[in-house]
N, C-alpha and C positions, 0 to 999 in steps of 0.2 A: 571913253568918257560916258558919263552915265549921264540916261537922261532923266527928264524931269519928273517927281511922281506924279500918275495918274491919280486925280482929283474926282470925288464923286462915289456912287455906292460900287463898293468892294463885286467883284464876279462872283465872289461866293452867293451873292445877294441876288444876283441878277438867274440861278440857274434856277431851272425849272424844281421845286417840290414834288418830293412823294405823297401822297395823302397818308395818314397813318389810321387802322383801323383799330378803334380800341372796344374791346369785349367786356359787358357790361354784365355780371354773374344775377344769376336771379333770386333775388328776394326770397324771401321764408313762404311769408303770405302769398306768392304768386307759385312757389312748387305745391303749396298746399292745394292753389285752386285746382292746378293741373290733377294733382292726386285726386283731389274729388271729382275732379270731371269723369276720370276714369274709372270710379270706384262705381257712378252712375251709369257708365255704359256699360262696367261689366256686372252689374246688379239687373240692368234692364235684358241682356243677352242671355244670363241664366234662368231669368224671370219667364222670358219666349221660348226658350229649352224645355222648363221644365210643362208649359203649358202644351206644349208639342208631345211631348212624354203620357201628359195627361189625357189629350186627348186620343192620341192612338193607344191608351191602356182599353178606355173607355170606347173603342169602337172596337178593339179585339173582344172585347167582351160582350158586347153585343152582339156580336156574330155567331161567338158561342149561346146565347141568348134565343138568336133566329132558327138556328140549327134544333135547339130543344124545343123552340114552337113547333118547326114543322113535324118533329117525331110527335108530339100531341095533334097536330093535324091528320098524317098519318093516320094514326088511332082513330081518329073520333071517323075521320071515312071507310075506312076499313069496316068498326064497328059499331055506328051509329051514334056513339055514346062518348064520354069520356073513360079515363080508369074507374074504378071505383075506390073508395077513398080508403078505404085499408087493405090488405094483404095479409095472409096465413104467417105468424111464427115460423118460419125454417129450422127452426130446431122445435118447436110445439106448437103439431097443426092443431091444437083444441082454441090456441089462443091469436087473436088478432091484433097487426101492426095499424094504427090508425096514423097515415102518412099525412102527419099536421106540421106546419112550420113554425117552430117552436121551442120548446124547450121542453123534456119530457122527464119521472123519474118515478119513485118511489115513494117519494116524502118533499119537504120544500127544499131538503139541503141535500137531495140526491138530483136536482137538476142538469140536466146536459143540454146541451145544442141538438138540436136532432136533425142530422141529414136527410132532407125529404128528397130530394133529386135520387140519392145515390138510393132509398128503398122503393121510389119509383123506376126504376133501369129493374132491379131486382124484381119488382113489381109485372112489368112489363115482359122481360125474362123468363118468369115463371107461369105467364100466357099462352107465351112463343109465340105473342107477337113481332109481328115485321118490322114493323115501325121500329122499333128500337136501334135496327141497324142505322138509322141517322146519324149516333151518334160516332162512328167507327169514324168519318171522315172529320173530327176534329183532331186538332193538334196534340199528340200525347204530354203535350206541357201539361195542357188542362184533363185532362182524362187520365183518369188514374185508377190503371186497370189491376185486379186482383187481392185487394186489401180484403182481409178474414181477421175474423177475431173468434174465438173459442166462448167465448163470454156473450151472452148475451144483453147482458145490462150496460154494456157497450156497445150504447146504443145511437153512437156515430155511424155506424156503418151495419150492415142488416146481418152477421155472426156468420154471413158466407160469403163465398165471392160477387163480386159483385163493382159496379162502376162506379167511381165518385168525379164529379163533373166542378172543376174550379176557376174561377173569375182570375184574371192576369194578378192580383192579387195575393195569389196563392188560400182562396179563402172558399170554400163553398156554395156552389151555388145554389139559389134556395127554389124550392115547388109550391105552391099555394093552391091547393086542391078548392072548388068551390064550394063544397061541406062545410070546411072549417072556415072560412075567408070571413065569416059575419064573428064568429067566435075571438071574444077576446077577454080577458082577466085569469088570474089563477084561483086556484082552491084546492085544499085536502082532500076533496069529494068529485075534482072535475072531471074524472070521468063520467059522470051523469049527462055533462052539458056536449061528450065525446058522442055517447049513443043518442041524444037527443039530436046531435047533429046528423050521424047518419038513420037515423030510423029504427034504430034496432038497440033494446036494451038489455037484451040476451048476450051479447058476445062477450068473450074473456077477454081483457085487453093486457097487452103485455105489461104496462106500465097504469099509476092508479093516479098518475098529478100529471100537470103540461100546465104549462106557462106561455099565453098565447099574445101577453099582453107587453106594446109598442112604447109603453113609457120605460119597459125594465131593458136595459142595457142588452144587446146580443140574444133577445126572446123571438121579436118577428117586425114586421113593417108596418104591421097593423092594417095591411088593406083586402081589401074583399073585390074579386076578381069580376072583369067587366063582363056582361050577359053571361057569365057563370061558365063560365069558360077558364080552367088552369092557366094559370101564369106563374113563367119564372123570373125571377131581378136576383141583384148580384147587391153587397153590403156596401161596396165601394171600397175606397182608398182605407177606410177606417174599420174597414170587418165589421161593424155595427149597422144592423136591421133597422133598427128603429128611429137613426139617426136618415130620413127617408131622401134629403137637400141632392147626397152623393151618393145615391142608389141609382143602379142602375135599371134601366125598362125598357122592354120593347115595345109594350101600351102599358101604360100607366095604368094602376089600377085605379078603384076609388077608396079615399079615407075618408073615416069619420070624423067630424067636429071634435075636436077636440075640447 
């Protein structure tokens, strides 16, 4: 015989619940944020890269900087002096190299960059002086041994062999002899202001114009060496001289007022 129905909330009612968890997909605007949040950490981690980059470009180069000081220290102990501010033609000793930083040429539209480092090493070279061996212990990245050129109105590099000395850059590194260091503007005639600079307006110079002046793009720095002492800097990240903010120094020279 059956008995009576149980009266009251059903057992189904009385068992224990599972909780259920439900997954809430994320909004447009909240994947956005996340993308941007990330877009600023990986903007700010490239940003500390590349300052890292910059700064060790800019201390390798300085080194190579300290290293050219001391081979001019060298010198001037050895003997007494500095270089002197030009050097014999290697293909025509009647005529003389005036190692200016600058821009050198024939006319205004025969203008070049003119390597003063690498006709200083050449310079020095052709002394036999010591000092030059300084430069053997830098890195053959930046030393670049053996460039010749036949020509001599190629007048990047001194038409023999000879050392060119370069900034992490890949760009040359510049010499500011104290002769020229006050000199600055161009002219059709500037060789005058060449021999007024060194003392002597007898010599044949290789070249009849130079362009010494700091407003023209890739000409020089514009500055004049402290107690008349050679110095060399580097163009920077931009290979531009004149642009002086990202040039490199190991003493600062002095500029003029612009």
């Amino acid at each position: 015989m059956a008995g009576p129905a149980l009266s009251g909330p059903s057992w189904e009612a009385n068992m224990p619940r599972t909780p259920t968890t439900q997954h809430r997909a994320f909004t447009l605007i909240e994947l956005l944020v996340v993308i941007g949040v990330i877009a600023v950490l990986v903007s700010l981690t490239l940003a500390a890269g590349s300052k890292v980059v910059s700064v060790g470009r800019e201390r390798g180069t300085q080194w190579t900087l300290l290293t050219l000081d001391s081979m001019i220290s060298d010198y001037i102990q050895s003997n007494g002096t500095v270089p002197a501010p030009f050097v014999k033609d290697p293909t025509n000793t009647s005529r003389e190299v005036a190692i200016i930083d600058g821009s050198v040429g024939n006319g205004s539209s025969d203008l070049e960059a003119f390597d003063s480092t690498a006709w200083l090493i050449y310079q020095l070279r052709s002394e036999g002086a010591s000092a030059v061996a300084a430069i053997e212990g830098l890195d053959d990245r930046v030393r670049k041994i053996g460039l010749s050129t036949s020509n001599i109105a190629d007048r990047r590099s001194t038409g023999t062999f000879t050392t060119r000395i370069l900034d992490v850059w890949g760009n040359p590194i510049r010499y500011v002899h104290p002769r020229f260091g006050g000199i600055r503007g161009e002219g059709a005639n500037s060789t005058d202001r060449v021999d007024e600079a060194i003392g002597n307006t007898s010599l044949n110079f290789l070249y009849t114009q130079f362009s010494r002046d700091p407003k023209n793009k890739k000409n020089s720095d514009g500055g004049s060496p402290v107690a008349r002492r050679p110095y060399f800097y580097s163009a920077g990240a931009d290979g531009d001289p004149s642009t002086i903010d990202d040039n490199v120094y190991v003493v600062r020279p002095n500029f003029a007022r612009q």
